[in-house]
N, C-alpha and C positions, 0 to 999 in steps of 0.2 A: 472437573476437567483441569487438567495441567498443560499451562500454556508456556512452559522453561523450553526457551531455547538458548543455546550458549551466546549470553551478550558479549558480541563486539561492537559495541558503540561504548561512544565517550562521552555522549550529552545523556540527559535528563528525559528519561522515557512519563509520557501520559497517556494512561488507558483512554481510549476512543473509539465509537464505533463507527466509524463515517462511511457511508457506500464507496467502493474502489472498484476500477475496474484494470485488469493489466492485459497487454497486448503486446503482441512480437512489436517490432518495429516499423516492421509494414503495415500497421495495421491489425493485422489480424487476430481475432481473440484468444485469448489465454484462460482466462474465466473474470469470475465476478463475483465481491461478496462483501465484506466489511474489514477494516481496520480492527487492530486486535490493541495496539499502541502504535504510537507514535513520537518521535525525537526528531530534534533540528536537522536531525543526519540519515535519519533510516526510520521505519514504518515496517511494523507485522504485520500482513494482511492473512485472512482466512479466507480461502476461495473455494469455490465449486469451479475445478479446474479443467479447462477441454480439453487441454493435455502436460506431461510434465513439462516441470521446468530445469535445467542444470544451473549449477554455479557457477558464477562468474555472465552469465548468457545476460544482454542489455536488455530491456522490455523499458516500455510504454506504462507509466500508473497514471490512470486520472480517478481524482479523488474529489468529492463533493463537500465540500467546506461551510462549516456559517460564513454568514456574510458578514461585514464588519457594524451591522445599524444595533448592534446590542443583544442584551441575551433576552429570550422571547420574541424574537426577530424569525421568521420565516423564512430571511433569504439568505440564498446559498452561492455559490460561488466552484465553477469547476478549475481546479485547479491539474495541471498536466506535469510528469516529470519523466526524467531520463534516470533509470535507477539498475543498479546492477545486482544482480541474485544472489544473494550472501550467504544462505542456508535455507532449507526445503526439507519438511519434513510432514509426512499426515499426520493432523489429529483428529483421531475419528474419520469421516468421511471427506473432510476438508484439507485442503494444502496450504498448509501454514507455511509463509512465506516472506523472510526477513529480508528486506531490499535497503538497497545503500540508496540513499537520494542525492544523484550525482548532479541534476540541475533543472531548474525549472522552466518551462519550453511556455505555457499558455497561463495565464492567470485570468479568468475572464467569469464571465455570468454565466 
């Protein structure tokens, strides 16, 4: 599987599979699926999506993170952001979906 989507980012992308979930802004869901990579500035996520998404359109990502007590550590940590849709495209039956990480709203357990 080929996961090239045209980088616009400017940091240092790490492959990660972390559970994501992304959402209109109200709320409402988008879908839900994992992390494909991630950067200081933007996240690919792969989703099972309820419906499209457009460019440029704001959404809701909460992303399940380690926790900081080390590696073999259990705990996890939901982390929430304001991100804007950069590019959308399926891969296979998923919606491969490059979001800008424009700010962090929740950091919590």
């Amino acid at each position: 599987m080929n996961l090239s989507i045209t980088d616009q980012r400017q940091g240092v992308r790490a492959c990660s599979a972390y559970a994501v979930r992304v959402n209109h802004q109200d709320g409402r869901a988008l879908g839900k699926g994992r992390t494909a990579n991630i950067s200081e500035s933007g996240v690919l996520v792969l989703i099972d999506a309820v419906e499209d998404m457009e460019v440029g359109q704001r959404v809701l990502v909460d992303m399940i993170l380690p926790g900081s007590l080390g590696v073999g550590s259990s705990v996890t940590r939901k982390v929430t952001y304001v991100a804007r849709v950069a590019n959308v495209r399926y891969i296979g039956h998923l919606l491969g979906v490059g979001l800008e990480l424009l700010s962090k709203i929740r950091n919590g357990h």
